[in-house]
Structures are given as C-alpha cells and as structure tokens.
Backbone as JSON Lines, residues from 0, in Angstrom:
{"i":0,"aa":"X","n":[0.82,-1.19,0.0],"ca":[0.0,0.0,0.0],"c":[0.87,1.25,0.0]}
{"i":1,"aa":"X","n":[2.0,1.15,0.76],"ca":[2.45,2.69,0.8],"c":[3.56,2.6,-0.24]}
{"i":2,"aa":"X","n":[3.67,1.67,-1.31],"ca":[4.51,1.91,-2.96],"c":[3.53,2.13,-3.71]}
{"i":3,"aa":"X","n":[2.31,1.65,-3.39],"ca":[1.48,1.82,-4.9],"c":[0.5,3.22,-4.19]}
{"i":4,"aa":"X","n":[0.19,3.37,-3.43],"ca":[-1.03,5.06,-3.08],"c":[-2.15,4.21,-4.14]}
{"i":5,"aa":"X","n":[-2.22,3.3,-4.02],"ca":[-3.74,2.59,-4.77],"c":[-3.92,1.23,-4.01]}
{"i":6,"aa":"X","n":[-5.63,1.54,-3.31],"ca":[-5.83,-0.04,-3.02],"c":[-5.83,-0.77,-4.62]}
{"i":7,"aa":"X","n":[-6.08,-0.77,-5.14],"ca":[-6.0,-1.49,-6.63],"c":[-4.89,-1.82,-6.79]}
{"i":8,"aa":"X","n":[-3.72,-1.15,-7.26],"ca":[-2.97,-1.57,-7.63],"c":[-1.74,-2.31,-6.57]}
{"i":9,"aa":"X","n":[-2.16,-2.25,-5.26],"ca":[-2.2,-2.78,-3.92],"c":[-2.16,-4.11,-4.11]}
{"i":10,"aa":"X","n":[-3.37,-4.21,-4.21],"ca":[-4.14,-5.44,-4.15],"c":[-3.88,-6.49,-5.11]}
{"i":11,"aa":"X","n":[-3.57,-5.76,-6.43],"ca":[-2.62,-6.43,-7.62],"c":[-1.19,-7.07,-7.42]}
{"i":12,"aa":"X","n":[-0.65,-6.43,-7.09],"ca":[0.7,-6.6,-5.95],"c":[0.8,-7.85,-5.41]}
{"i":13,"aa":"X","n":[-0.33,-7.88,-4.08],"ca":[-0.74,-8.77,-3.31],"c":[-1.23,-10.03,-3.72]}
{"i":14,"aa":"X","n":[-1.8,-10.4,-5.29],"ca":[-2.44,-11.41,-5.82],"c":[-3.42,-11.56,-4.82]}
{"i":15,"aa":"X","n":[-4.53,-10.13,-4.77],"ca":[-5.71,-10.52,-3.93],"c":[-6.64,-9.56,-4.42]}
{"i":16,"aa":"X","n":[-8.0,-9.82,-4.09],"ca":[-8.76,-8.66,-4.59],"c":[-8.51,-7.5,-4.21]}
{"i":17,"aa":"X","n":[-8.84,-5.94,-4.75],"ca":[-9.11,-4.47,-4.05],"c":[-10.24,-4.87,-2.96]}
{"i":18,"aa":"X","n":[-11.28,-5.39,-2.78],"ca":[-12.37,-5.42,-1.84],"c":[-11.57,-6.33,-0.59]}
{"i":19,"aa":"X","n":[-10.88,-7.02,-0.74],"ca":[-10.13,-8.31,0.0],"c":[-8.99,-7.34,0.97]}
{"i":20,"aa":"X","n":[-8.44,-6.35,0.03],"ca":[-7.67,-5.47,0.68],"c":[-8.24,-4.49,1.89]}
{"i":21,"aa":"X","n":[-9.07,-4.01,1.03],"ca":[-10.18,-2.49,1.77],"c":[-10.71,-3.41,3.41]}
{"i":22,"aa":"X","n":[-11.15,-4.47,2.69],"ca":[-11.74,-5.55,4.2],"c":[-10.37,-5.24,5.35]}
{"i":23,"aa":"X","n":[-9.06,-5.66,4.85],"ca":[-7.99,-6.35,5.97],"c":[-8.02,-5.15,6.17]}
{"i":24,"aa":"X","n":[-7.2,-3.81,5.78],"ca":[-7.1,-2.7,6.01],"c":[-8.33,-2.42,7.04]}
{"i":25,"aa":"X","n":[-9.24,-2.36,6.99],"ca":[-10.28,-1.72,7.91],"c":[-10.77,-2.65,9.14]}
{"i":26,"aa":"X","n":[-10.36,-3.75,8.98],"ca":[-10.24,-4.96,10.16],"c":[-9.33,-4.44,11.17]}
{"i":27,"aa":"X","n":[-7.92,-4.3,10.55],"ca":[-6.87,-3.15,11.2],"c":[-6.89,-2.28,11.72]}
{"i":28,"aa":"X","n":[-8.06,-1.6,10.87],"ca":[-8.17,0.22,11.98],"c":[-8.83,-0.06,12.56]}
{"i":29,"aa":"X","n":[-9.7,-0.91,12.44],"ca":[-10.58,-1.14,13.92],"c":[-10.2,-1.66,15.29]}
{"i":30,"aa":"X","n":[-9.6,-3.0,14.55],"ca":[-9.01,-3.47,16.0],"c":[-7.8,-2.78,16.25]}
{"i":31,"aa":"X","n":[-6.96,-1.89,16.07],"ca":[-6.18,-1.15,16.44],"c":[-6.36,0.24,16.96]}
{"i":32,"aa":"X","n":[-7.64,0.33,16.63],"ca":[-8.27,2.15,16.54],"c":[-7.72,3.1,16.15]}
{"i":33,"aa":"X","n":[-6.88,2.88,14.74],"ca":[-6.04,3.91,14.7],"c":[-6.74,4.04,12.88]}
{"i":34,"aa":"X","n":[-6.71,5.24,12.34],"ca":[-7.02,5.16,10.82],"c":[-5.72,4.92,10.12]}
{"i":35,"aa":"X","n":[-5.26,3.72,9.56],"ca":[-3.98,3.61,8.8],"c":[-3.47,4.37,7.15]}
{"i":36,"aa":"X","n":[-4.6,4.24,6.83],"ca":[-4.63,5.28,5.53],"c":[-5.56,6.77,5.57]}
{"i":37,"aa":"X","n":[-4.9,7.71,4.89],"ca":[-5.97,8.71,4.39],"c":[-6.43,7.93,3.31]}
{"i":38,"aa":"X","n":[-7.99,8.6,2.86],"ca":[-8.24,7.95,1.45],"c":[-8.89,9.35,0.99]}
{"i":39,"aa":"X","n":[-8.4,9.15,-0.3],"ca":[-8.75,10.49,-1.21],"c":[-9.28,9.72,-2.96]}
{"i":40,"aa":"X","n":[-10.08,10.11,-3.63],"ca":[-10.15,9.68,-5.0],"c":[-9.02,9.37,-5.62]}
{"i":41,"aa":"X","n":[-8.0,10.36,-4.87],"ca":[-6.53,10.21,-5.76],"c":[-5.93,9.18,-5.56]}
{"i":42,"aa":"X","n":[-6.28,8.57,-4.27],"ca":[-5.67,7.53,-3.74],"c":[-5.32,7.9,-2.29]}
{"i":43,"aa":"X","n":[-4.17,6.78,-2.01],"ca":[-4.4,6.52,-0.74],"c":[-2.99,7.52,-0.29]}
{"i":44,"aa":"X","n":[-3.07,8.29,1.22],"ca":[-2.16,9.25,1.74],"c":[-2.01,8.6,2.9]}
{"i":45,"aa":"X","n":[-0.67,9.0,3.73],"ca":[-0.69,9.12,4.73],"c":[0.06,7.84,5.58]}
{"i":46,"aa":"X","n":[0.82,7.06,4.6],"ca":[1.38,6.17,5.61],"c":[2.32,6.59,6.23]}
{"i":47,"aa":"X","n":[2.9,5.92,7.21],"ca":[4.13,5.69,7.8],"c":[4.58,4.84,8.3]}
{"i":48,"aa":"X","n":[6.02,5.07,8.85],"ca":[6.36,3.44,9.81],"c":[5.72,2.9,10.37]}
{"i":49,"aa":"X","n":[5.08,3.38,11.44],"ca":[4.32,3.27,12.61],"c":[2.75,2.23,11.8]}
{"i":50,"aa":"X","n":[2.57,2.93,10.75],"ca":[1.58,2.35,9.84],"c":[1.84,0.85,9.41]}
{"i":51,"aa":"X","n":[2.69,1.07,8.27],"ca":[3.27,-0.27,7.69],"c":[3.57,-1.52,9.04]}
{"i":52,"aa":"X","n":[4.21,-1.2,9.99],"ca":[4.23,-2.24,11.64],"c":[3.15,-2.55,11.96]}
{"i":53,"aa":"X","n":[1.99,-2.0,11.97],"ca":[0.52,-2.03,12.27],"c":[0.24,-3.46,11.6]}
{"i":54,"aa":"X","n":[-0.06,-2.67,10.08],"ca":[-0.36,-3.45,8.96],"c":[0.27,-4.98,8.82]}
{"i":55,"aa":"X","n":[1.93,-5.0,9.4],"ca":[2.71,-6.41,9.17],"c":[2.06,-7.1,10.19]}
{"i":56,"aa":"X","n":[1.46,-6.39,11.55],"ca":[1.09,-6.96,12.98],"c":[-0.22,-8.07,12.42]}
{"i":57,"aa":"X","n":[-0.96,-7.24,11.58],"ca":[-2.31,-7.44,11.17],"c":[-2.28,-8.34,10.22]}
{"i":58,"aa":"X","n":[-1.37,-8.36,9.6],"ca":[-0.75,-9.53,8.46],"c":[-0.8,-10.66,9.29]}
{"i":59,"aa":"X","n":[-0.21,-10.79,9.81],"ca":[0.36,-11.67,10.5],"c":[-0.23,-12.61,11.88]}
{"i":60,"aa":"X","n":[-1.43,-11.25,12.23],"ca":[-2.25,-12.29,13.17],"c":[-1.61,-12.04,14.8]}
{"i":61,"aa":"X","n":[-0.53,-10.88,14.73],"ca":[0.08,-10.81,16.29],"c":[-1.07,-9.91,16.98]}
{"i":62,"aa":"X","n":[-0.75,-9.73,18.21],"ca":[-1.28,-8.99,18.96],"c":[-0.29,-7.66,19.4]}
C-alpha cells in the first residue's frame, strides 16, 4: 500500500482482490483504533512506519 497510493494496484501486488484489501485494512483500523490510511479519490495518503508495523502486525495475526 504505501509503494502503490492505490488499493487497486495494492491489491494487484498482493495477488488478492481491491475489496479483500479495503476488508484487511479496515479490520486493522478497527481493531487497532487507529485510521492507517488517508483515502482520497486520488488515492491513498498518509502512511508511515508506525503504519506499515501495524499493517505487518495485522498480516500476521500478532497482537
């Protein structure tokens, strides 16, 4: 997510759907309570380290 600024082309990346993505991503901000992406038409803003660690946590199934 934070090379491509597109769930699409994200998700292409990933060999998974854009909807498959948008799901994990927002599974994440929830159970973390934190918003991990901005989202804009343009695409996606706003990662960072702190983000991407989130995201590997959430990958991965840690706590």
């Amino acid at each position: 997510m934070a090379r491509e600024r597109h769930f699409g082309r994200a998700a292409k990346a990933l060999l998974i759907s854009q909807p498959a993505l948008s799901q994990a991503v927002q599974q994440i901000e929830k159970r973390f309570g934190v918003a991990i992406v901005l989202r804009h038409q343009s695409g996606v803003h706003g990662f960072s380290a702190k983000d991407e660690n989130i995201l590997r946590m959430g990958a991965t199934g840690a706590s």
